[in-house]
N, C-alpha and C positions, 0 to 999 in steps of 0.2 A: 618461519614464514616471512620472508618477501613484500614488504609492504611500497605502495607509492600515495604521497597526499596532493590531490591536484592545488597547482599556484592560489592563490587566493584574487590574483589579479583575472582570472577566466573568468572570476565572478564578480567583477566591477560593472555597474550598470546596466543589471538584468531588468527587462523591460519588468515594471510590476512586482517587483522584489525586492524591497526596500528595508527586509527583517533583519534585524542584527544576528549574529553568529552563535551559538551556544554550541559547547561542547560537555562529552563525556568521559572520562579516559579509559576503557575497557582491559579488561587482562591481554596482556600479549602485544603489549605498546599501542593498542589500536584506538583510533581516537572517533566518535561518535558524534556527527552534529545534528544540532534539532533548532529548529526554530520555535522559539515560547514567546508567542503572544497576548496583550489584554492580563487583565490582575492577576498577581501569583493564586491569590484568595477564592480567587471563581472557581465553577467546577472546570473541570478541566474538559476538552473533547481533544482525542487523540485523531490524528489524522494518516494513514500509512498508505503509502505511495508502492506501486506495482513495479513489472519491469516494461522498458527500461529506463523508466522517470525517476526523479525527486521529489525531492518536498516544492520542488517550483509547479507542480501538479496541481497543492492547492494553495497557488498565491490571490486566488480572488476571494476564496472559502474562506483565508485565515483571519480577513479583515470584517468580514461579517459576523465571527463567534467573536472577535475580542473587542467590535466595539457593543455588541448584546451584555456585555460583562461575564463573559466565556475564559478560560484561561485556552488559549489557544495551540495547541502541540504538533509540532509535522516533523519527525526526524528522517535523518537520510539512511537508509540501511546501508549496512559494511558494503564497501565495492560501487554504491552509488551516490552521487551529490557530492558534497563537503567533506560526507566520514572518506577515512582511509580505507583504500584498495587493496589489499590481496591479489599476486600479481599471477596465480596459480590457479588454474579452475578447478585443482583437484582443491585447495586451499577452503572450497565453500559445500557447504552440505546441509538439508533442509535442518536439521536438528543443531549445526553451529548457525545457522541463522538465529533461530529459537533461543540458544542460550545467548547470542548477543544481544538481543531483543529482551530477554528476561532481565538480565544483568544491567542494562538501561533502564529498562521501566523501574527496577529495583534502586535504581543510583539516585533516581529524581523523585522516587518515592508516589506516583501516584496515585490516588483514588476518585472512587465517584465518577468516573470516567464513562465519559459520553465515546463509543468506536467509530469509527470511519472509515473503512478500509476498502480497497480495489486492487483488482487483480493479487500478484503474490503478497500484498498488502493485507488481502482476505486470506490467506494459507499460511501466513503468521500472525495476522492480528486475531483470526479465527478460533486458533491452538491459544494464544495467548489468554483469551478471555477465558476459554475451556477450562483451561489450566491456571487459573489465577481469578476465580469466578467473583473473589472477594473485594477485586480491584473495580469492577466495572458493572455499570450501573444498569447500560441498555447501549444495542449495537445498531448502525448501520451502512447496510453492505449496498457498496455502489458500483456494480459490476464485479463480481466475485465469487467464491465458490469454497470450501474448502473436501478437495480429492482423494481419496479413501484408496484409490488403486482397484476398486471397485466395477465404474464406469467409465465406457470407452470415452475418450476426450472428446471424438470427433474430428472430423477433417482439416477443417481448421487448424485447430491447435497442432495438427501432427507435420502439418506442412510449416507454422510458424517456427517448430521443433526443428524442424531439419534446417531450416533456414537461418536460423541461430546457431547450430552447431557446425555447419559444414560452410557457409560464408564465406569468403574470403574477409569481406568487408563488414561491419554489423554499422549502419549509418542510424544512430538512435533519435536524430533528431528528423527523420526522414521518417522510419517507424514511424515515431509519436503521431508527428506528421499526418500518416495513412489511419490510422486511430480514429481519427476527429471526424466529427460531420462537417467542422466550419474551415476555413483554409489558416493555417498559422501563418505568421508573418515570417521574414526570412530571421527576424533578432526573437521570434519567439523557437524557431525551430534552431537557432544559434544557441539557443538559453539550455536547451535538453541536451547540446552537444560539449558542455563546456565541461564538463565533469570531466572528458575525457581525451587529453592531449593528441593520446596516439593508440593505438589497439593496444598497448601495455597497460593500459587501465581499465579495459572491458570485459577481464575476464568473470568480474563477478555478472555483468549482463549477459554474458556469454555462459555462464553455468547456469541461470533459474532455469530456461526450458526447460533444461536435463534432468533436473530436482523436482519437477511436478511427478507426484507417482502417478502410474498410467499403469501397474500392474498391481494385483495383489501380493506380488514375492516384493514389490520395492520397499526399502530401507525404511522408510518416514510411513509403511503404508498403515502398522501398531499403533503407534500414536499417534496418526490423524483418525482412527478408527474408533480410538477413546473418547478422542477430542469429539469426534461425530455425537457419538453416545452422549458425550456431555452435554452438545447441545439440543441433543433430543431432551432433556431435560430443563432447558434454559427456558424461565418462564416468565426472566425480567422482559422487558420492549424490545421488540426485535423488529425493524423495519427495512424492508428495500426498496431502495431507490436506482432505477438501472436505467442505461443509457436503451433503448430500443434499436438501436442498430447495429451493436455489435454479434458480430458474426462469429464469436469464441465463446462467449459470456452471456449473449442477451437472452437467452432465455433461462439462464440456473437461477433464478429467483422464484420459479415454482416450486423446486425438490426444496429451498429451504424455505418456503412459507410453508409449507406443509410438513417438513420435520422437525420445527422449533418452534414449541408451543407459547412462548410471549411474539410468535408472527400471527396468531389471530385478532382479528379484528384492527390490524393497525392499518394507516392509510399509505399501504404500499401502491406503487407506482411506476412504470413505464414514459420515460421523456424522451426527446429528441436528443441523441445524443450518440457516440458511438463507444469504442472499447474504453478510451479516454473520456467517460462521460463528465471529470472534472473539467476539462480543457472546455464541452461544449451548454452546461449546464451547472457549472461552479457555483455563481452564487444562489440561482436556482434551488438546487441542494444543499446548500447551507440554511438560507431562510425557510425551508419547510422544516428541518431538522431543529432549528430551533423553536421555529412554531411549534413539533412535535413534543418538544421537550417540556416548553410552556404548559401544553395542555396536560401533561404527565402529572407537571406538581403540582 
């Protein structure tokens, strides 16, 4: 495998990104960064970034859990942000996501873990908590879903499919860009660009479209199917918080209040916000999440 790690100077003076660097060293030389914020000692809230963002996704979110006394978590999955690229689309596959993801969560040992997840952020952090139910306390899903092969995607997604895969160009900071309900500035939509020199580093944004299952015969569609199951069982705090305006995602926050029984009675909610409802409602979502969590214990 083919790896590339972007410069570290692309990531000098990102607006609102002032976190120092952590790494994790994965099997297969591949190197794993996560931003850890506020006391090692706090419970921890883990934050998982979609495509085609990073952890600069929740750079207003991260300073509202660690100055609460939150330990604060946002890592970069393989191929985006800081971690190391994979220069091969064939190189990435829902289930090597998964063991990457495991094998981190595993390295830094967490527990008691508050979720946070959007977009493919929810399609591994989703599986993760399924699959490791012991690590994690109570989740919430901010624009997210996790896909069975089940249910047809819808229009959307199948046109953002194609447009990721057949591209010439895949301009991520433009994407993001079109995401948001409020307008990025030109060094915030620089900041989602910076990951990636040259199309030789995008192949892992260029492969999640492909990885969502959208059939019952796809690969990952077993074990997100368990993982389903598992959460039809999940009866720790389950809450959503969704941007209303996205046009992919903004309404799957019903099938999961209604098939994850710790989603009754929590104060789930609809804000102004679109697919990137971090980018338009970050801290927003953060201080109810904590509020939520206050009222918990």
């Amino acid at each position: 495998m083919q790896t590339v790690r972007t410069p570290d100077e692309r990531f000098a003076d990102l607006p609102d990104y002032p976190f120092a660097p952590h790494y994790v060293d994965l099997a297969g030389d591949l190197r794993l960064h996560y931003v850890d914020e506020g006391p090692r000692d706090g419970k921890p809230v883990l934050m998982l970034h979609g495509e085609p963002s990073w952890s600069y996704l929740y750079r207003w979110m991260i300073p509202v859990f660690a100055e609460a006394g939150y330990r604060a978590v946002a890592p970069d999955l393989i191929g985006f942000g800081k971690s190391d690229k994979p220069t091969k689309i064939s190189d990435y596959s829902y289930q090597q996501h998964m063991d990457w993801m495991t094998a981190w969560l595993e390295a830094i040992d967490l527990r008691g873990i508050t979720l946070i997840c959007q977009d493919w952020g929810s399609l591994l952090g989703l599986r993760l908590a399924a699959e490791n139910a012991d690590r994690f306390d109570r989740i919430v899903v901010a624009n997210g879903f996790l896909p069975t092969g089940d249910r047809d995607p819808g229009t959307a997604f199948k046109i953002w499919r194609a447009f990721a895969t057949y591209s010439p160009v895949l301009p991520v900071g433009r994407i993001v860009a079109q995401g948001t309900r409020r307008t990025l500035s030109p060094a915030e939509r620089a900041a989602y660009d910076a990951p990636y020199p040259s199309s030789k580093y995008k192949a892992g944004a260029r492969a999640f479209p492909r990885l969502v299952p959208i059939s019952p015969n796809d690969p990952a569609a077993p074990a997100n199917r368990e993982a389903w199951a598992a959460l039809g069982r999940w009866e720790k705090p389950f809450l959503t918080l969704f941007g209303r305006n996205d046009p992919i995602l903004g309404n799957a926050d019903k099938p999961l209040q209604e098939h994850v029984p710790g989603a009754a009675g929590q104060p789930h909610d609809r804000v102004a916000g679109g697919h990137f409802v971090q980018e338009d409602a970050g801290e927003e979502i953060a201080r109810r999440t904590v509020e939520w969590i206050a009222q918990a214990d």
